[in-house]
KOLSE-479057 format. One record per residue (C-alpha): x, y, z. Coordinates in steps of 0.02 Angstrom, whole numbers, padded with zeros to 5 digits, always signed. Each point is the difference from the previous one (the first is absolute). Layout:
XYZ ...
END
This chain:
+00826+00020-00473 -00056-00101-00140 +00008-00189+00046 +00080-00119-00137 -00125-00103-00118 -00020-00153+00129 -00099-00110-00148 -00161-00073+00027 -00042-00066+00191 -00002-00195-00006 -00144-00125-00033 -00136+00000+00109 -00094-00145+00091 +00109-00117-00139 +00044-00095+00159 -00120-00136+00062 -00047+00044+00178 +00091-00103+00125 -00070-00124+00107 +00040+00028+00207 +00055-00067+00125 +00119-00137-00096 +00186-00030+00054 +00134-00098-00080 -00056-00183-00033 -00189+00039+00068 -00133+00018-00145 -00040+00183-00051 -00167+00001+00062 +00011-00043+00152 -00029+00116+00151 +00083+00007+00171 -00101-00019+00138 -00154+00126+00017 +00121+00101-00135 -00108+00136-00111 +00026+00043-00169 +00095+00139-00099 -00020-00022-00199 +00109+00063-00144 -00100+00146-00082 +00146+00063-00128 +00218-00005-00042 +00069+00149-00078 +00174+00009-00074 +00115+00075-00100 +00004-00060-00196 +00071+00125-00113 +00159+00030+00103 +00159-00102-00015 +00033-00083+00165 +00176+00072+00028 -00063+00164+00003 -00143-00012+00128 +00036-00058+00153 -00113+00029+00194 +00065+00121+00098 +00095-00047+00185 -00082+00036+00106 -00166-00018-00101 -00132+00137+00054 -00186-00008-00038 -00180+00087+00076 -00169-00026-00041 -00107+00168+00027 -00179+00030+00037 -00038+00018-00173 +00059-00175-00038 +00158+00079-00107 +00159-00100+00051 +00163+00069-00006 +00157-00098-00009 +00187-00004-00060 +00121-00056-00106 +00178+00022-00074 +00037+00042-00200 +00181-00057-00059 +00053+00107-00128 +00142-00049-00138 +00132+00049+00123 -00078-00067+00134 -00050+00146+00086 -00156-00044+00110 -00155+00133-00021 -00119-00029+00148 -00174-00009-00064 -00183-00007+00086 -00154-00065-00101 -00171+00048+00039 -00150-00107-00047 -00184-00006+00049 -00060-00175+00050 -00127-00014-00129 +00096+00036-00145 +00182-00089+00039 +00047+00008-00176 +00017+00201+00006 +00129+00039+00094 +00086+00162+00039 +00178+00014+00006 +00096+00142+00061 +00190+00036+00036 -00007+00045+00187 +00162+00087-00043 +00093-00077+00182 +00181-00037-00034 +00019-00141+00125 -00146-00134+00045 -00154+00048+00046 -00036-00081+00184 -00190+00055+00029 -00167+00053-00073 -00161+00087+00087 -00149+00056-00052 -00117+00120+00081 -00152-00026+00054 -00092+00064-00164 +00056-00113-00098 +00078+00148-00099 +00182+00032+00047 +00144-00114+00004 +00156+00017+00090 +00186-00082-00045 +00157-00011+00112 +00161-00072-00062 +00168-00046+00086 +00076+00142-00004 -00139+00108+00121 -00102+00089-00175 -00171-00002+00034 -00104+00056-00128 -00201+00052+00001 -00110-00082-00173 -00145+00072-00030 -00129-00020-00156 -00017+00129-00138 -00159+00051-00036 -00061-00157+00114 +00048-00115-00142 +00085-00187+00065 +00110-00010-00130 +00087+00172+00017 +00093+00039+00153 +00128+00153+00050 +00110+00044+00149 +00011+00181+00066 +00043-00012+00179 +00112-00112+00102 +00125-00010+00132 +00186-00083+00025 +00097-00045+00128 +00161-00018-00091 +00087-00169-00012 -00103-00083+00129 -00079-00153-00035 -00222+00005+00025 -00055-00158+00087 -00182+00077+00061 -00099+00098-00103 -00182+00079+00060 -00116+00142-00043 -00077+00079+00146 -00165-00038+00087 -00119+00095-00056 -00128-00066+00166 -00129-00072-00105 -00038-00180+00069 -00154-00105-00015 -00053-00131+00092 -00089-00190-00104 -00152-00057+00150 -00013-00171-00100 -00117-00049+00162 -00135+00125-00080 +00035-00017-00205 -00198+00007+00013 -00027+00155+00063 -00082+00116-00113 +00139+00145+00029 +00128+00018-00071 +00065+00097+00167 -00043-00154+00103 +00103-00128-00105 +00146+00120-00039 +00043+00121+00155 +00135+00137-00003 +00128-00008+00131 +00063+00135+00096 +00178-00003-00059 +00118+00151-00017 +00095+00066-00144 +00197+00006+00010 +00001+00190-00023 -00147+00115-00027 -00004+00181-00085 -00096+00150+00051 -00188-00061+00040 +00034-00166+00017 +00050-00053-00178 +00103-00124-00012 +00191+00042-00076 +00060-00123-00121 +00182-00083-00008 +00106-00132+00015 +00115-00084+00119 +00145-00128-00033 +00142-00082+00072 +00175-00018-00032 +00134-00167+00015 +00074+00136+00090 -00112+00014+00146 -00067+00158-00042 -00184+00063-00013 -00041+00125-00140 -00172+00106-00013 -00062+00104-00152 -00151+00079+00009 -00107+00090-00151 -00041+00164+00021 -00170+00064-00074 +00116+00116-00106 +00085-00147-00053 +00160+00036+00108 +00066-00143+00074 +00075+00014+00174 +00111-00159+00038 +00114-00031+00162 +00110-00153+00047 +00032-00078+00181 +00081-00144+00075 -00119-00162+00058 +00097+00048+00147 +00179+00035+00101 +00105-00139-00059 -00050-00032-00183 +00013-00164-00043 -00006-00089-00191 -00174-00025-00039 -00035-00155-00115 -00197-00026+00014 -00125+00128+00042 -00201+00031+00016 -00092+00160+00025 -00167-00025+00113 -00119+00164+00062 -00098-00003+00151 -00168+00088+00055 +00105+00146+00082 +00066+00055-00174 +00156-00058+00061 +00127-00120-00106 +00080-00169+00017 +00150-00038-00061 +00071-00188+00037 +00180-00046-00068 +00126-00146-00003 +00167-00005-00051 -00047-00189-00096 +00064-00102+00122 -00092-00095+00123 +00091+00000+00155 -00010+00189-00010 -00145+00066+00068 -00148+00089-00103 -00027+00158+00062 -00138+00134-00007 -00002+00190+00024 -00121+00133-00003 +00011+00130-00128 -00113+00160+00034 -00001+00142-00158 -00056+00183+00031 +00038+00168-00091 +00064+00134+00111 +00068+00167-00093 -00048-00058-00164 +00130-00155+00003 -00043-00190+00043 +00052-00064+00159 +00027-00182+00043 +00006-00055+00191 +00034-00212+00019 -00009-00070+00167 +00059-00214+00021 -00131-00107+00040 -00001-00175+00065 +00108-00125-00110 -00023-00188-00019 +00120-00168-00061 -00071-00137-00107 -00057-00148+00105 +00092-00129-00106 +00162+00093+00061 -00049-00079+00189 -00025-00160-00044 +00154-00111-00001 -00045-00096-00136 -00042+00137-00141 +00136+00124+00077 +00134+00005-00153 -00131-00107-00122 -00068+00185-00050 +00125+00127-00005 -00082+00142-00089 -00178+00109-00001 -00060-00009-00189 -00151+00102+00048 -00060+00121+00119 -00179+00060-00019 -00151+00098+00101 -00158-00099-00007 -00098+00152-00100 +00068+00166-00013 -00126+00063+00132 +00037-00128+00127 +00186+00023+00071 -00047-00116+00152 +00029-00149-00101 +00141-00076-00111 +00065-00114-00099 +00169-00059-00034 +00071-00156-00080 +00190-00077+00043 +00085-00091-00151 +00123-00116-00035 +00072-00045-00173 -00150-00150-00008 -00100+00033+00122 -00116+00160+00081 -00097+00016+00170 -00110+00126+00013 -00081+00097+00186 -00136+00109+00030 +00013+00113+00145 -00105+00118+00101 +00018+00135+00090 -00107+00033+00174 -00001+00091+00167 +00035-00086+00144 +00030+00035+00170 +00148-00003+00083 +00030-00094+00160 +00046+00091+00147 +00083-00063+00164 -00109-00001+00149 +00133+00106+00086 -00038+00146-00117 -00203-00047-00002 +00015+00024+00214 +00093+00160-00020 -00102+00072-00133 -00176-00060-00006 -00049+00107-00135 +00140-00109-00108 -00111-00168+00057 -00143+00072-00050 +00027+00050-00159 +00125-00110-00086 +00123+00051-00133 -00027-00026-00176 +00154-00030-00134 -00018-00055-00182 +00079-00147-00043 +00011-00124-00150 -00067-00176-00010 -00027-00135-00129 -00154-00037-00050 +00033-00153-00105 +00147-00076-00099 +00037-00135-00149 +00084-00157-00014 +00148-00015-00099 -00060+00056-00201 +00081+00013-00156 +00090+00153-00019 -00128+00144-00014 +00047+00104-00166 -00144+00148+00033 -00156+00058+00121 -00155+00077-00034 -00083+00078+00118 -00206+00042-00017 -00082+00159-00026 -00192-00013+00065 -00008+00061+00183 -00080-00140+00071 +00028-00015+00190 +00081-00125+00078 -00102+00000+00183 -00047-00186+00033 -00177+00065-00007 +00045+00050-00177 +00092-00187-00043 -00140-00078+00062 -00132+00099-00106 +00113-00047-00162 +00001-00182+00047 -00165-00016-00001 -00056+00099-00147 +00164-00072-00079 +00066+00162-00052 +00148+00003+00002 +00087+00164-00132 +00119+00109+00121 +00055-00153+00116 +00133-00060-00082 +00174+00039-00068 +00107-00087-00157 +00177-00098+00014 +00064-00056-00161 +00152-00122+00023 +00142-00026-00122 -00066-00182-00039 -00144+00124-00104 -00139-00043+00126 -00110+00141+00072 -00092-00001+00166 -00140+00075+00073 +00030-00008+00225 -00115+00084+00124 +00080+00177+00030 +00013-00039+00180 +00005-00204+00037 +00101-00012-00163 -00122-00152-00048 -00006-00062-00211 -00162+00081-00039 +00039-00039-00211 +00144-00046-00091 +00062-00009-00182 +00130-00085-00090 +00062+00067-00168 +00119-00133-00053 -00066-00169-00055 +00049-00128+00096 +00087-00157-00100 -00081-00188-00008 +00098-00110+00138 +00014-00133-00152 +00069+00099-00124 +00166-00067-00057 +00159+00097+00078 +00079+00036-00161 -00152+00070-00072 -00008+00140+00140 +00059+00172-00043 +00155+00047+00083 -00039+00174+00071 +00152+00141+00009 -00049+00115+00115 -00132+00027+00128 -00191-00040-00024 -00115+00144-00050 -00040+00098+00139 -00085+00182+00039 +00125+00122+00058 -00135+00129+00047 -00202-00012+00041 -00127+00128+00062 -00186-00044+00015 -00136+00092-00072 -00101+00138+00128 -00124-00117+00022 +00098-00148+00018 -00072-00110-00142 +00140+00033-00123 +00177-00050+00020 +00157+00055-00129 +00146-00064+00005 +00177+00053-00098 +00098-00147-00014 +00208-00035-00022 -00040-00002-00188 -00074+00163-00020 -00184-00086-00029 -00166+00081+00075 -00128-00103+00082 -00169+00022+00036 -00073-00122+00145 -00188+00020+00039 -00053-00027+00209 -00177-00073+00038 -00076+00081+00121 -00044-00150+00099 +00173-00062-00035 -00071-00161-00081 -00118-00054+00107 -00175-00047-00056 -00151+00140+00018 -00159+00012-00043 -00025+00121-00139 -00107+00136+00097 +00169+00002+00092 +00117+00014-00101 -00118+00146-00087 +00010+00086+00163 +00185-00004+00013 +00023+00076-00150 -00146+00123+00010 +00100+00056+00155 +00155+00022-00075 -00073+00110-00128 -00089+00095+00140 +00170+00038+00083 +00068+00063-00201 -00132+00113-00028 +00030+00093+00164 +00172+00006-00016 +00022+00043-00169 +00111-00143-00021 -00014-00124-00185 -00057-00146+00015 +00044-00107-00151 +00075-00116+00102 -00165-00035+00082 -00072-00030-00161 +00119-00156-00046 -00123-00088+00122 -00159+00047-00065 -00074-00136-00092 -00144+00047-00158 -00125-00062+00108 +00032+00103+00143 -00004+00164-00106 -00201+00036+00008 -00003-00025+00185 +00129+00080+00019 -00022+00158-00078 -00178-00010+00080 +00064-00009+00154 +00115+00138-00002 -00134+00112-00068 -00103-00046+00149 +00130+00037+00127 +00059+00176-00090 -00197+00081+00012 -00010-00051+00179 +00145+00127+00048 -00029+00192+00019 -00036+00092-00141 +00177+00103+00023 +00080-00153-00015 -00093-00078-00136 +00064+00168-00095 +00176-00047+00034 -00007-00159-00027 -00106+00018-00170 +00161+00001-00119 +00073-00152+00079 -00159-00101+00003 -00026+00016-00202 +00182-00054-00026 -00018-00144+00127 -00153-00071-00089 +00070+00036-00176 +00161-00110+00065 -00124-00144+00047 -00109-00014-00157 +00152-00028-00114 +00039-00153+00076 -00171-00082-00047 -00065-00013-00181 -00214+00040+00069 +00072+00164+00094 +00117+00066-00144 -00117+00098-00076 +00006+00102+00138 +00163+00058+00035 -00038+00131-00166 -00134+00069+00121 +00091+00026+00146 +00169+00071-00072 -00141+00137-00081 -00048+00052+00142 +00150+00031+00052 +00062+00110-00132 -00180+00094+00029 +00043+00009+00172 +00164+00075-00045 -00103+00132-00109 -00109+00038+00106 +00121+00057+00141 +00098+00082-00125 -00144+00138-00076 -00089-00003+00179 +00170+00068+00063 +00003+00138-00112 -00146+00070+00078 +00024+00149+00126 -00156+00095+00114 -00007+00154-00063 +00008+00076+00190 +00147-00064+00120 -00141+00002+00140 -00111-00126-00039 -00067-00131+00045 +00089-00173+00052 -00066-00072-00171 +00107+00020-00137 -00068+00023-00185 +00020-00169-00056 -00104-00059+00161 -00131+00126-00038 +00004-00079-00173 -00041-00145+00044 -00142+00014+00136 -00081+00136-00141 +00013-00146-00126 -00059-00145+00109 -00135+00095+00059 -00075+00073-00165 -00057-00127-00095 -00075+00109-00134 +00069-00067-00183 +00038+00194-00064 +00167+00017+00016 -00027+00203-00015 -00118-00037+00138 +00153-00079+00114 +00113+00138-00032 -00120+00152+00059 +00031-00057+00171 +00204+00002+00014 +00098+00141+00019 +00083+00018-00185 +00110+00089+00076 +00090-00123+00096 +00034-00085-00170 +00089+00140-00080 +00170-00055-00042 +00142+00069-00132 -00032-00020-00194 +00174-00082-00035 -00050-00127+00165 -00163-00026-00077 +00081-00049-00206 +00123-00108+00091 -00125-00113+00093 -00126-00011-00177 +00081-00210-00016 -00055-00036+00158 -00152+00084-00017 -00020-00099-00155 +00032-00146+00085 -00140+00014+00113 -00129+00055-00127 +00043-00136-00132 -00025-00125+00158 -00160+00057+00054 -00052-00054-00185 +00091-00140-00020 -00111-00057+00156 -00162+00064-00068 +00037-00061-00183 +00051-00208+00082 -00149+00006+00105 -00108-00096-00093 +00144-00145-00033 +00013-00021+00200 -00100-00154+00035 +00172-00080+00006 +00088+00010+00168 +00158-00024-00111 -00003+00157-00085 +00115+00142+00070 -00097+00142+00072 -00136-00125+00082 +00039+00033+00177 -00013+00206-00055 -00144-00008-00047 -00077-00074+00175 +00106+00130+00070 -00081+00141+00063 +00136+00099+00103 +00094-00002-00166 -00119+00059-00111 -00029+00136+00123 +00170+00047+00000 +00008+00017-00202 -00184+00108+00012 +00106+00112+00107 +00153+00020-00130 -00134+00027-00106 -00078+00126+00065 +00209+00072+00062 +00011-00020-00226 -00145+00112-00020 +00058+00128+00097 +00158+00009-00073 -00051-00014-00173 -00090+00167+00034 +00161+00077+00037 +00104-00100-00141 -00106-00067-00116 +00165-00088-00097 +00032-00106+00176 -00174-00091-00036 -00014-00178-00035 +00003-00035-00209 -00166-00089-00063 -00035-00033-00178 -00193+00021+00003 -00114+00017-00174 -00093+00152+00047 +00069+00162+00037 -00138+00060+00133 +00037-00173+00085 +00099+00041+00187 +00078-00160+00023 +00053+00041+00188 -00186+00045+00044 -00055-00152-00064 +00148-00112+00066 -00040+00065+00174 -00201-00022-00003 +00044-00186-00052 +00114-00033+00135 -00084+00069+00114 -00166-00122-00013 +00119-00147-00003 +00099+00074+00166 -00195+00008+00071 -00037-00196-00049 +00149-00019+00107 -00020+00104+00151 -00182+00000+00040 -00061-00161-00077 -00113-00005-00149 -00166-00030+00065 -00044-00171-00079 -00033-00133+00110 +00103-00113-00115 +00143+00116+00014 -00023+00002+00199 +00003-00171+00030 +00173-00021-00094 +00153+00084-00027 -00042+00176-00106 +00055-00058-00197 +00009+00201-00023 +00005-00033-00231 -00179-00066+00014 -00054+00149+00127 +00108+00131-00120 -00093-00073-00164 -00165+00060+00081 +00069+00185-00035 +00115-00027-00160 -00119-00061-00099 -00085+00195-00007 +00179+00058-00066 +00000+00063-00169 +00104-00125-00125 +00117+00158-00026 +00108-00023+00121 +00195-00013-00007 +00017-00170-00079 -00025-00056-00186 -00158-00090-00062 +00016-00189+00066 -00031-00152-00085 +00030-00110+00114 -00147-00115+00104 -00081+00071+00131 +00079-00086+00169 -00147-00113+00078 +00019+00088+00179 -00097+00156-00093 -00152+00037+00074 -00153+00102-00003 -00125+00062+00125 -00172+00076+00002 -00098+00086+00121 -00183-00041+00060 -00104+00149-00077 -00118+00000+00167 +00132+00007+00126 +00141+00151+00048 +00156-00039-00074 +00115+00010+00152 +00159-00031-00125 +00005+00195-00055 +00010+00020+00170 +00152-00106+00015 +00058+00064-00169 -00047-00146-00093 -00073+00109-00137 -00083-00140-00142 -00039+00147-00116 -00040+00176-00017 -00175-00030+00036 -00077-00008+00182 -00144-00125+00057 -00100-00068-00050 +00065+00051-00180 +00146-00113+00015 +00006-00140-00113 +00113-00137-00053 +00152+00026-00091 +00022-00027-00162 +00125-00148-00047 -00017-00140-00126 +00018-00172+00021 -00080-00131+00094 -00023-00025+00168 +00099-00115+00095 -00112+00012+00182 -00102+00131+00086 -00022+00011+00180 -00063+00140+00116 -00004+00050+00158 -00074+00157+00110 +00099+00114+00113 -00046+00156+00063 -00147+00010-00073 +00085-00036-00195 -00007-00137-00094 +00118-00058-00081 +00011-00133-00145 +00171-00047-00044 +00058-00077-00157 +00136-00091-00051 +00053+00013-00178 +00058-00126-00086 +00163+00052-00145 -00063+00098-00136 +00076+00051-00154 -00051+00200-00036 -00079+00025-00168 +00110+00090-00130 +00014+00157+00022 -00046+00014+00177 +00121+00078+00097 +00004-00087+00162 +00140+00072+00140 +00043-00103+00191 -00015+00154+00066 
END
């Protein structure tokens, strides 16, 4: 359904960042205690609509996914004050685009989940729709639903997908490891439901006010099977709810009917498919009350539970729930542990066996609790599966890293606080509203109407650096988390912690912009040097699957500093060649089913890397032309990306002589040898199909007509792919990173001036250079096919080009001297036709 014009998404960053740790009649700036720091990155808000027809949705949903797209709700008044329920999409680092769409739910929506891709959004409103969102044509900003479920007129409180038993473990104890598989491990952790083979089955699970548990699972068909069961026996009203999964592939399910001398109780939900319908089996498991309920003093002071959730959705041991008053909030963490149960001597006499072996139970216990608070408005629970062993607490202590430890309470006063997931300690706090001067007059102070500014839903970001916040007003805002929560490191460590953290994205697959907000210009060189160093040390299998995500990581870092910019033009190439590349090597197909375990695009490119020769006829005798016979219409439809690649290659050979400047796109190409080895392989895959469609070829403009451009283009690119692999054998050039435009002039010179570009007036750049061979020596450059001219020792001789010399050097190698000599910028005589190439 299409989703009502919502006008342009609010000013960004308009709002000066807010200074922590300040309450009312304390100084802004100043900090509680050992209190870190979380800073004010941006506000968005509504401007173009009137405010009496936008108004936040109650209850307000919102969910940040792994692709750093957050999803949250409001409520449209129309003219006769109809309410239209509305969820807005926006990515993180563009906040002023925003995607609105009419969720189409006729009563409030209560909940929203995404999946673990990142790609797929689900909605539940208060009357028991859930509905499935999914991208079109993977695009953000256009969503449909096609599947969902309903259990009709019943209230969701719990919303979940399913577990798909893909869990990894953060070592933070060996961030130095060169493995990746050392500092992220996979835990053994089992799916909720599996298919045939061990697949795991994708769905969703919810509960009801009602006290019932509904399943719906997605067929591979697309059928969805759904079935509905009571929590258990006597169903009960269910105000609060959490959904938890445990290494079994079994479910957790803890409920409270909001009050808080009720007791919170849990129950195990197990799904299976028998007869081609879902089946839902719940057993009770052990319950708990609130400790302030005990204690005399606090027994009626907190009357309801605000909030009931699992530590991590993975970890149903351990919860959290918070007891409110009108002013005032408390909030427990519990834990849940074996322990065995004592047995009277009586029974140990006449049973030994019982004595011996003691009998285990499960039972609940707190873990740590909070003094009285503000009232607690929302909690945000982290992402990053960092363990909480005290082996692990005391690794993160001392290399103060602290992402994943954590959880967020934002109080109705507008303060937001960072505690220790488990001893509920401050870790960082942040205080939105300025506090007023203590000697400001009384009748100068602004009489306020209604309750402060205050976030009625959070989440954090997946890796914990990032918080959002929705607040009573309907505004967005962005916090930003140091890693070290404020404390002071040295910046080798602080370089680490983030170099870890982008570690842990890459093998996920997860985005990582909010990583970036604390990457500093400085720290993008290292950085991006680092990361390189850590990605060739893994296997070469990994290294391929990890190759896309590498080039958009470093792309993501150079932007943010004005020496690395140049870059990021580089690196998003190579990603759209690595895109080509997999696209025409995948049209390839042996021309036997029985052959060997190498497939023609891996027989490509061992042929290419191994024959060096600079014919490309020469290349192509020894492939199997066959293998690269594909259907004419295929072959017309692909000629713009074939163009693509061939007006590349030139583009590279035409700017070669302009690279001395680092700054320059195409610099880091042209010192990259596994990518000009991958175009000399689409250009030898262009050759052969331009036999068998000659209208799919590349389009050059050349000024002769017996001149074959891709012949040329490949014997060109082919020397300068050799400077790169193997080394030009100068000393000079061995003792010093390979500049592959001086090595390439060595052959280029030789080219005729006919070649695809017009005559050039322009000055001759003063990186050209010339080279001469020693007339009573070999000349081991032909060898290395470094050809100076057409004639062979000792009748080489210098080349021809005017102007005066700038300095001459030499040096011998192999037997060949060489004298090289820089050029200083010349101005070509008129009429001289003088080409880069």
């Amino acid at each position: 359904m299409a989703a009502p014009d919502p006008g342009r998404w609010g000013e960004c960053g308009s709002r000066q960042p807010g200074r922590l740790g300040a309450r009312s009649g304390q100084e802004p700036g100043t900090v509680l205690g050992a209190v870190g720091i979380m800073e004010l990155v941006y506000v968005c808000e509504w401007e173009n609509w009137a405010k009496n027809t936008y108004c936040p949705s109650l209850p307000l949903a919102c969910a940040w996914s792994c692709r750093n797209l957050i999803a949250f709700t409001t409520d449209l008044r129309n003219d006769d004050q109809d309410l239209t329920h509305m969820i807005h999409i926006l990515d993180t680092e563009h906040p002023w685009e925003v995607h609105s769409v009419n969720s189409g739910h006729s009563e409030a929506i209560t909940c929203l989940e995404w999946d673990q891709s990142g790609s797929r959004l689900l909605s539940a409103d208060a009357d028991g729709h859930i509905k499935c969102w999914s991208m079109a044509d993977h695009l953000a900003n256009s969503w449909e639903s096609s599947v969902g479920s309903q259990v009709e007129g019943d209230s969701i409180v719990a919303l979940s997908w399913l577990h798909n038993g893909v869990k990894l473990a953060l070592h933070v104890e060996k961030s130095g490891a060169s493995s990746f598989g050392e500092k992220f491990s996979r835990v053994k952790f089992s799916p909720s439901l599996t298919l045939f083979g061990g697949k795991p089955m994708e769905g969703w699970i919810a509960v009801t006010v009602s006290g019932l548990v509904t399943v719906s699972l997605l067929k591979p068909s697309g059928q969805v099977l759904t079935s509905t069961e009571s929590l258990c026996r006597l169903r009960g009203r269910v105000a609060l709810a959490d959904i938890a999964f445990t290494g079994g592939g079994n479910i957790v399910v803890a409920a409270a009917d909001g009050s808080s001398a009720s007791p919170v109780k849990f129950y195990k939900v197990c799904v299976s498919v028998v007869s081609e319908k879902c089946r839902i089996d719940t057993e009770i498991l052990p319950s708990l009350f609130m400790r302030c309920t005990t204690d005399p003093n606090r027994k009626d002071r907190f009357p309801a539970i605000t909030h009931l959730k699992f530590l991590a959705r993975d970890m149903s041991e351990q919860v959290l729930l918070c007891a409110s008053s009108q002013t005032s909030s408390l909030v427990e963490c519990w834990s849940l542990r074996k322990e065995g149960l004592p047995v009277n001597n009586i029974f140990q006499q006449i049973s030994p066996v019982v004595g011996d072996k003691q009998p285990m139970i499960l039972k609940w216990r707190i873990l740590s609790a909070t003094n009285d608070l503000d009232r607690v408005s929302a909690v945000a629970l982290p992402k990053l599966p960092i363990s909480l062993t005290n082996t692990d607490l005391k690794v993160a202590s001392e290399t103060q890293f602290y992402p994943g430890l954590g959880l967020v309470l934002a109080f109705q006063d507008g303060s937001v606080q960072m505690v220790h997931r488990l001893s509920l300690q401050t870790m960082a706090a942040f205080y939105s509203s300025t506090p007023r001067s203590l000697d400001e007059p009384t009748l100068k102070r602004p009489r306020t109407t209604g309750p402060a500014v205050h976030f009625k839903a959070m989440q954090l970001s997946w890796t914990s650096l990032a918080l959002v916040g929705i607040d009573n007003h309907g505004k967005l805002s962005m916090l930003r988390i140091s890693p070290s929560l404020g404390h002071p490191l040295e910046p080798k460590l602080a370089l680490q912690h983030l170099l870890f953290l982008l570690e842990y994205c890459m093998v996920t697959g997860y985005d990582w912009w909010d990583i970036l907000l604390h990457v500093q210009p400085g720290m993008v060189q290292s950085l991006v040097e680092r990361l390189h160093e850590e990605y060739t040390r893994q296997k070469p299998a990994l290294q391929q699957v990890l190759s896309t995500r590498i080039l958009a990581m470093k792309a993501s870092l150079c932007k943010l500093s004005p020496c690395t910019v140049a870059r990021v033009c580089d690196y998003h190439t190579k990603l759209f060649l690595m895109a080509i590349t997999s696209t025409l090597k995948s049209l390839l197909r042996p021309h036997f089913l029985n052959t060997p375990d190498k497939s023609p695009g891996d027989r490509l490119a061992e042929i290419c890397a191994k024959i060096t020769d600079v014919d490309i006829d020469k290349v192509m005798i020894n492939l199997k032309t066959e293998e690269f016979v594909l259907d004419m219409n295929t072959l017309q439809a692909l000629q713009q990306l074939l163009q693509w690649v061939g007006d590349f290659v030139l583009y590279l050979l035409v700017s070669l002589p302009n690279q001395g400047s680092p700054l320059r796109p195409g610099h880091s190409f042209l010192r990259d040898g596994t990518s000009l080895g991958t175009l000399r392989e689409l250009m030898v895959v262009i050759r052969i199909w331009g036999l068998l469609k000659p209208s799919c070829l590349p389009v050059y403009t050349a000024t002769s007509d017996t001149q074959d451009s891709m012949s040329l283009l490949f014997r060109l690119l082919t020397k300068l792919w050799i400077c790169c692999e193997t080394l030009c054998p100068l000393a000079v050039m061995r003792a010093q990173p390979v500049n592959p435009m001086r090595a390439w002039w060595m052959s280029a010179v030789c080219c005729p001036a006919s070649c695809w570009c017009p005559a050039w007036t322009g000055f001759l750049p003063a990186t050209a250079w010339s080279a001469a061979c020693n007339p009573n020596s070999p000349c081991a450059c032909a060898s290395a096919g470094h050809l100076l001219c057409q004639a062979t020792p000792p009748l080489c001789s210098w080349m021809a080009l005017p102007g005066p010399l700038a300095s001459q050097r030499s040096t011998t190698s192999g037997g060949c001297t060489w004298a090289l000599t820089q050029l200083r910028s010349v101005k070509p005589a008129p009429g001289v036709a003088v080409s880069p190439c």
